[in-house]
C-alpha positions as CSV (number, residue, x, y, z in Angstrom):
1,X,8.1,12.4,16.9
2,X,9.0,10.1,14.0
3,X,11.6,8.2,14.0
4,X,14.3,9.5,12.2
5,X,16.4,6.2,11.2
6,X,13.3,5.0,9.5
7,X,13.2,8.2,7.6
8,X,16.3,8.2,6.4
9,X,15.9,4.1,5.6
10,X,13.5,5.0,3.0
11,X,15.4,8.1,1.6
12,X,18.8,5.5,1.0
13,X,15.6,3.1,-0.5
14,X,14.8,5.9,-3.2
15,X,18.3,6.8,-3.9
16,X,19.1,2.8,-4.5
17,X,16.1,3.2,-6.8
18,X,17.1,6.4,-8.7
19,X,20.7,4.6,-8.9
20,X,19.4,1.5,-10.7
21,X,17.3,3.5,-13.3
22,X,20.5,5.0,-14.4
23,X,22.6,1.3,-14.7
24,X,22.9,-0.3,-18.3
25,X,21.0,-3.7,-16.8
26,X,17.9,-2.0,-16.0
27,X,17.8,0.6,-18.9
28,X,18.2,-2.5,-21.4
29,X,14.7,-4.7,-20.0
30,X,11.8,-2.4,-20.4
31,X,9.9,-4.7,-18.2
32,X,12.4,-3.6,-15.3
33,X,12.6,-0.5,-16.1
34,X,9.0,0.1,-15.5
35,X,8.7,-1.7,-12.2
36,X,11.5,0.5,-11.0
37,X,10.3,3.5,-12.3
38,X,6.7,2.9,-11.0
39,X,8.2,2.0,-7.3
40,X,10.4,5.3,-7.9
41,X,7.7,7.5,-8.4
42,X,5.3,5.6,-5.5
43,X,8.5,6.9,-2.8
44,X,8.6,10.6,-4.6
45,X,6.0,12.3,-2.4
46,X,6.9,10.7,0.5
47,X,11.0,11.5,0.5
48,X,9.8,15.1,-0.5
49,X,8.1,15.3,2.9
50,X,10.6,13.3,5.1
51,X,13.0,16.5,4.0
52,X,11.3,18.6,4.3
53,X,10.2,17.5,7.7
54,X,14.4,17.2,8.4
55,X,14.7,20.6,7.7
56,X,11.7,21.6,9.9
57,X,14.0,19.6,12.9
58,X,16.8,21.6,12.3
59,X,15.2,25.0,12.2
60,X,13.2,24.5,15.3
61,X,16.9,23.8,17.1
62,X,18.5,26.5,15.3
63,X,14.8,28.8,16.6
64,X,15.3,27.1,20.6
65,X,19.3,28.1,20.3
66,X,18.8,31.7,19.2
67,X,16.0,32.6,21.4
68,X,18.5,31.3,24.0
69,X,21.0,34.4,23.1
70,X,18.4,36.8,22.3
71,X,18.9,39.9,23.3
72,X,15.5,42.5,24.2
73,X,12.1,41.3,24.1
74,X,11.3,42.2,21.1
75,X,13.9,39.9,19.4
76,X,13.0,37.1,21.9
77,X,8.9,37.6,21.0
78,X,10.0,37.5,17.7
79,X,11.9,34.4,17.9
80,X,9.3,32.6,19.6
81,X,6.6,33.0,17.2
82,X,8.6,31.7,14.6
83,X,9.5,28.6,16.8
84,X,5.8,28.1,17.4
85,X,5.1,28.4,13.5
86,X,7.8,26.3,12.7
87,X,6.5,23.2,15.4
88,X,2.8,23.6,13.8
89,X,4.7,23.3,10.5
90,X,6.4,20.0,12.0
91,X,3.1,18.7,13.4
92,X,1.0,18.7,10.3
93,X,4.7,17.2,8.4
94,X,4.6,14.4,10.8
95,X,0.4,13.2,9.7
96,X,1.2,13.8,6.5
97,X,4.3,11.6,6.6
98,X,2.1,9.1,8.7
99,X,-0.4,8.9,6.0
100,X,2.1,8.4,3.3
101,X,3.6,5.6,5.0
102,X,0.6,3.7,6.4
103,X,-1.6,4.2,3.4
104,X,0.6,3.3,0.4
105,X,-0.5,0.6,-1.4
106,X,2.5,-1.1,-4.2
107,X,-0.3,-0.8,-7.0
108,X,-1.8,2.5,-6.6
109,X,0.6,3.5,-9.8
110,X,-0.5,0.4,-11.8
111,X,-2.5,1.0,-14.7
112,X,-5.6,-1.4,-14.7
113,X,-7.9,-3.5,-16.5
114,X,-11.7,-3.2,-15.0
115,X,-14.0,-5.9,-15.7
116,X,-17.9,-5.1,-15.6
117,X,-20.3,-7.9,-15.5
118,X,-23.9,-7.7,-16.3
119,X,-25.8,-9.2,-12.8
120,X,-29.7,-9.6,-11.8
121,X,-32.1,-8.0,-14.0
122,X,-31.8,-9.2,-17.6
123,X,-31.4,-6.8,-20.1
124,X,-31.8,-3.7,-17.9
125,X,-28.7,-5.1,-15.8
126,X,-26.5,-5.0,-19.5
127,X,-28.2,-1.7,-20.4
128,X,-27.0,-0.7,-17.2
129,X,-23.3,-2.5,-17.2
130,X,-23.0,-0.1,-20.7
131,X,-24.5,3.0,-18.5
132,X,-21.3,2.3,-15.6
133,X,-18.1,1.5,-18.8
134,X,-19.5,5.0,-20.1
135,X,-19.6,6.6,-16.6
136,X,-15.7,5.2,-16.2
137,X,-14.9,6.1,-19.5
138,X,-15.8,10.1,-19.2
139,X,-13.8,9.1,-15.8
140,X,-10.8,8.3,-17.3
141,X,-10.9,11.1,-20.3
142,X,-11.5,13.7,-17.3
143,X,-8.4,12.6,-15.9
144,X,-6.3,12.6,-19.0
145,X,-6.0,8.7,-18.9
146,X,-6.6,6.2,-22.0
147,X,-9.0,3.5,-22.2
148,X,-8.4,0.5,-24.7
149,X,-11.3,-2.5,-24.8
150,X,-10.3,-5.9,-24.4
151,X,-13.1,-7.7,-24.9
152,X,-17.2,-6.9,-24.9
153,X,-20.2,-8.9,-24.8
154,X,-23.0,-7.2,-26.1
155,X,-26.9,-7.4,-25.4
156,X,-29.6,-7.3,-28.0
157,X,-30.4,-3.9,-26.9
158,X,-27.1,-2.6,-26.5
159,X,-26.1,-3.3,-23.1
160,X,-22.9,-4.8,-22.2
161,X,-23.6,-8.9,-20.6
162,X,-19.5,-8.3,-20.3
163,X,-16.7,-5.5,-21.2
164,X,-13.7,-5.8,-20.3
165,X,-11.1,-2.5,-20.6
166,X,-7.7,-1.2,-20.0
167,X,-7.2,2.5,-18.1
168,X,-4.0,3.4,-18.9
169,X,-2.9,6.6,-16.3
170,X,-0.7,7.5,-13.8
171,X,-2.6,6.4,-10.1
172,X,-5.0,4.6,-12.2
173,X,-5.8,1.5,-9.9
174,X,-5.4,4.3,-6.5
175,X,-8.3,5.6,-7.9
176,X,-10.4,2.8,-9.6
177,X,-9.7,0.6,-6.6
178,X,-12.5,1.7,-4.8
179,X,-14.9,0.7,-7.6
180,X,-14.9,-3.4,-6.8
181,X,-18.2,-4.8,-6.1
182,X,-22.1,-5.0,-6.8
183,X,-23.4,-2.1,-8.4
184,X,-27.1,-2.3,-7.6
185,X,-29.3,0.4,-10.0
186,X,-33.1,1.2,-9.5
187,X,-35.1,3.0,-11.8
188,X,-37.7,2.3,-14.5
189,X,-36.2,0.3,-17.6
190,X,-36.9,1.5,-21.0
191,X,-38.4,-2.0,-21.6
192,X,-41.4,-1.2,-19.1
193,X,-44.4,-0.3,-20.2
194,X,-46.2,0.0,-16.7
195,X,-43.7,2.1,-15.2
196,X,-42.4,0.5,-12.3
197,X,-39.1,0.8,-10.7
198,X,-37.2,-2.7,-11.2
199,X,-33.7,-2.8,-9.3
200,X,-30.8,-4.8,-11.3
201,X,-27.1,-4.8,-10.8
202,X,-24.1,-5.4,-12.3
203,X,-20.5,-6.3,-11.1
204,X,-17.2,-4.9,-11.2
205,X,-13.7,-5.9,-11.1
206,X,-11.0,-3.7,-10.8
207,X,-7.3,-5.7,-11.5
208,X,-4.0,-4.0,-11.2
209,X,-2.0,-4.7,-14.2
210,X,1.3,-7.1,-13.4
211,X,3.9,-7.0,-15.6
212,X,6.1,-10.0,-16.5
213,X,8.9,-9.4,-13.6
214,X,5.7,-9.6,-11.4
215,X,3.9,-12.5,-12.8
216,X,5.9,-15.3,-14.9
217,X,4.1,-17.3,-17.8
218,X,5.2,-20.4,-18.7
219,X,4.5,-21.1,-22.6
220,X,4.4,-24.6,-21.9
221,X,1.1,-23.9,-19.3
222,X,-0.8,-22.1,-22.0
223,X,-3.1,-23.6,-24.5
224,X,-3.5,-20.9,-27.3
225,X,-7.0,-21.2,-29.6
226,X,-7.7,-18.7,-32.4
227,X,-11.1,-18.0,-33.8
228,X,-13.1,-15.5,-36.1
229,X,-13.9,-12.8,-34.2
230,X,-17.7,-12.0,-34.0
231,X,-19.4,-8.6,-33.4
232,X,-18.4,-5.3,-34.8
233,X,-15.4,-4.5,-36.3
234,X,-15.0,-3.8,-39.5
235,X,-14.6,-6.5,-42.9
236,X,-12.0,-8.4,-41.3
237,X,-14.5,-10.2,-39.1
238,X,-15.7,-13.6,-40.1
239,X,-12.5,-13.4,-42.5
240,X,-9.9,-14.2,-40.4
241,X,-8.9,-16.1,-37.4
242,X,-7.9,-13.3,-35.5
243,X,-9.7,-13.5,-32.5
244,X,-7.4,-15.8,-29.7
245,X,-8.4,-17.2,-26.7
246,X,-5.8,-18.6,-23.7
247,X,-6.3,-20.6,-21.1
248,X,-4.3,-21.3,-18.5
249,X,-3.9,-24.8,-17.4
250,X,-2.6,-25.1,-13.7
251,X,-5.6,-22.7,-12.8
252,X,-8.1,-23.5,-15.2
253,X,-8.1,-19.8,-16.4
254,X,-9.4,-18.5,-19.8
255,X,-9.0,-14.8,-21.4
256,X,-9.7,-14.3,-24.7
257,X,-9.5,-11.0,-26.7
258,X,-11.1,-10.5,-30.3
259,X,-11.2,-6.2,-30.4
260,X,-7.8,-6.1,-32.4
261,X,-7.3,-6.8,-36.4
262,X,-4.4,-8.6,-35.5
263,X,-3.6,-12.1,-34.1
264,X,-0.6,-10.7,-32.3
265,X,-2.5,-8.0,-30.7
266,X,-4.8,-9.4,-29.7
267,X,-2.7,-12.2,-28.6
268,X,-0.9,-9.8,-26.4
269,X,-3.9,-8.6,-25.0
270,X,-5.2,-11.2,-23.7
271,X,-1.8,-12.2,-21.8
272,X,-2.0,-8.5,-20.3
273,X,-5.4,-9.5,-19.0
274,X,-4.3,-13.7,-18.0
275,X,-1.5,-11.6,-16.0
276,X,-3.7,-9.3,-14.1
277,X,-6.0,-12.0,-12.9
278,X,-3.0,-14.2,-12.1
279,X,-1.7,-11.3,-9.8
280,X,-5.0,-11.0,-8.4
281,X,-5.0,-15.1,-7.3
282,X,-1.6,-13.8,-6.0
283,X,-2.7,-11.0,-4.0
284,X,-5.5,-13.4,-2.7
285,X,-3.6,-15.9,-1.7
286,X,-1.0,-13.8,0.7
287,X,-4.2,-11.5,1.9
288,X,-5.7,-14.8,3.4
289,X,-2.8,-15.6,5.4
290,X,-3.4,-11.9,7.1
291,X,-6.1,-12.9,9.2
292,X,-9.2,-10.6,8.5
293,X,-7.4,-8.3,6.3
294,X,-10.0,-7.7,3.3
295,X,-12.4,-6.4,6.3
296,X,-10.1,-4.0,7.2
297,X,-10.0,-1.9,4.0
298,X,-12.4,0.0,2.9
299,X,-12.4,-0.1,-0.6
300,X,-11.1,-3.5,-1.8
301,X,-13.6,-5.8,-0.5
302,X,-15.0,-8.9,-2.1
303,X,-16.4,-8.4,-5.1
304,X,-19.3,-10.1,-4.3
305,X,-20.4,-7.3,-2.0
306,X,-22.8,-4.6,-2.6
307,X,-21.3,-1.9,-2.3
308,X,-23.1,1.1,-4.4
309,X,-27.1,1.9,-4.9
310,X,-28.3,4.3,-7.7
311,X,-31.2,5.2,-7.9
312,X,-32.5,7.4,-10.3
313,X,-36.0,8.6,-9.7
314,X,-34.2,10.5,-6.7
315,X,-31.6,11.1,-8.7
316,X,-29.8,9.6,-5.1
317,X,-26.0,7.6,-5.3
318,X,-25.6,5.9,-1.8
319,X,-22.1,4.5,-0.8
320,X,-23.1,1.5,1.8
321,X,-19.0,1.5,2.7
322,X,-19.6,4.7,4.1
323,X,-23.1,5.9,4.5
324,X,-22.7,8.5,1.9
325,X,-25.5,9.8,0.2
326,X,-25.2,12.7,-2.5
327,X,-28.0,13.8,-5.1
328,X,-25.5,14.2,-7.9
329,X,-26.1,10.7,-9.6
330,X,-26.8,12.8,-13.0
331,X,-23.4,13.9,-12.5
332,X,-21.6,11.1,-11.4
333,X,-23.5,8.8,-14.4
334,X,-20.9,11.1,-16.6
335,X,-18.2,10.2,-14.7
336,X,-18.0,12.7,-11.9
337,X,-16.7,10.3,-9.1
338,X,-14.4,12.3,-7.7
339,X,-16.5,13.2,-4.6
340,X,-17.2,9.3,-3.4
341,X,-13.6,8.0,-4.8
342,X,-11.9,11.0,-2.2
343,X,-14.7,10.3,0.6
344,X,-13.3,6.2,0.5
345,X,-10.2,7.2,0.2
346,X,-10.3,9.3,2.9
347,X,-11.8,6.7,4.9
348,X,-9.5,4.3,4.4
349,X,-6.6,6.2,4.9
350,X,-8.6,7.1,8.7
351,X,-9.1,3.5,9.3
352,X,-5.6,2.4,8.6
353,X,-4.1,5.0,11.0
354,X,-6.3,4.1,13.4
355,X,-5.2,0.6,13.3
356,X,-1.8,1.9,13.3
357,X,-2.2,3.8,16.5
């Protein structure tokens, strides 16, 4: 059984939340507002089933009393099959609840900004790094979310050597999460002529977005450089300086963003993006005081790590997280990833309840 003061803890928590959405100081900073909302909604399944499961308790006391003053067996039979029904009910209430608690992450409702990277292989690695943006892209669109670019590099064939993008949708990162890591491809390039399979890869970021509550700027750390933006887009380019570029000088870190007509924009792009990856030195920084935490997770692992083969003369996607191996990868190449993103999911969820127990 669950215990019930910890319940109820996190019910007052959501009330508290709910309460502060409502006050004139929080309604008057957006930034606030947002944060609260999105750690509002992150509670909202879980206080649905903590009722519900505190309504289960009491109708399985009210069943055990009443079969007590039964009177004839057919009323007592009766009685009892409902009590049995009811304590399944409670059973699969208290997993659920379990899973709620132990497998919420405080990003999962963060929006995101994924950053793909061509690796080994030349040109058929950015051919490729273009082939996985689309593949997230009919993702995203499948799921009703938006995608903005931030920034691109682009090959001479075009293939991405870099794109950087924003997925803008509610469980975004719970989702996309899963995606950090080598992305190893084999198949024949377009730029053999012999017809061998070469293998190339590219590399994938996935970075919650942090908002300014989360992650404070200082103006004074920021050195802010604008250029003419290069590449398409339009008459503007080579006109104006309205590309920009930041770096950050206590880390050494530098965004820039160029995809925008405007200075500002693209201005406050690239502080969207300087935020995320400051959040993500954050989130580093406290994971490596848990000893051996990253190993524990299934889908947030270095990014570093291979973590995906595709290989299209088989028309085979493996998983190496979790030994899975579909022959869908025509499918999942237009963004049908649902079936691997649920598998990890799935698996982590397993692996942090086991832990747990």
């Amino acid at each position: 059984m669950l215990d019930l003061r910890q319940l109820e803890e996190i019910e007052k928590k959501y009330e508290r939340l709910n309460e502060k959405m409502a006050s004139k100081e929080v309604l008057s900073n957006f930034e606030l507002l947002a944060r609260i909302r999105r750690e509002q909604a992150s509670l909202e399944d879980l206080v649905e089933k903590i009722r519900s499961y505190k309504r289960v308790l009491r109708d399985i006391e009210t069943a055990e009393e009443m079969i007590k003053e039964s009177k004839g067996e057919g009323e007592e039979t009766y009685l009892k099959e409902e009590l049995k029904n009811l304590k399944e009910a409670k059973e699969k209430l208290e997993e659920e609840i379990k899973e709620l608690i132990i497998g919420r992450d405080p990003n999962d409702e963060k929006d995101v900004i994924v950053e793909i990277r061509a690796g080994t292989g030349g040109e058929e690695a950015s051919l490729f790094a273009a082939d996985l943006y689309r593949a997230y892209q009919r993702y995203a669109e499948n799921r009703g979310w938006k995608t903005e670019v931030i920034d691109v590099s682009t090959s001479s064939m075009g293939g991405f050597k870099e794109i950087i993008f924003e997925v803008k949708g509610k469980g975004a990162y719970s989702k996309l999460k899963f995606e950090s890591g080598v992305h190893r491809v084999q198949r024949i390039p377009i730029t053999e002529s012999s017809g061998r399979i070469h293998t190339s890869a590219a590399t994938v970021a996935v970075l919650p977005e942090a908002d300014e509550v989360e992650v404070k700027i200082d103006p004074k750390d920021l050195k802010i450089e604008t250029f003419r933006a290069s590449g398409p887009g339009g008459q503007h380019v080579n006109v104006t300086d309205s590309a920009v570029r930041i770096t950050h000088l206590p880390t050494g870190l530098v965004v820039q963003c160029q995809e925008e007509r405007s200075q500002l924009q693209n201005r406050e792009k690239a502080l969207k993006l300087l935020r995320a990856r400051l959040y993500e030195l954050l989130q580093k920084e406290q994971a490596e005081k848990i000893a051996q935490e990253r190993k524990k997770q299934v889908g947030t692992g270095d990014r570093s790590e291979r973590i995906r083969t595709y290989n299209f003369p088989q028309n085979r996607v493996t998983d190496h997280r979790i030994n899975l191996t579909l022959y869908n990868l025509d499918r999942v190449m237009e963004g049908d990833l649902d079936e691997i993103i649920e598998a990890l999911a799935a698996a982590e969820r397993a692996k942090k309840l086991e832990e747990a127990v």
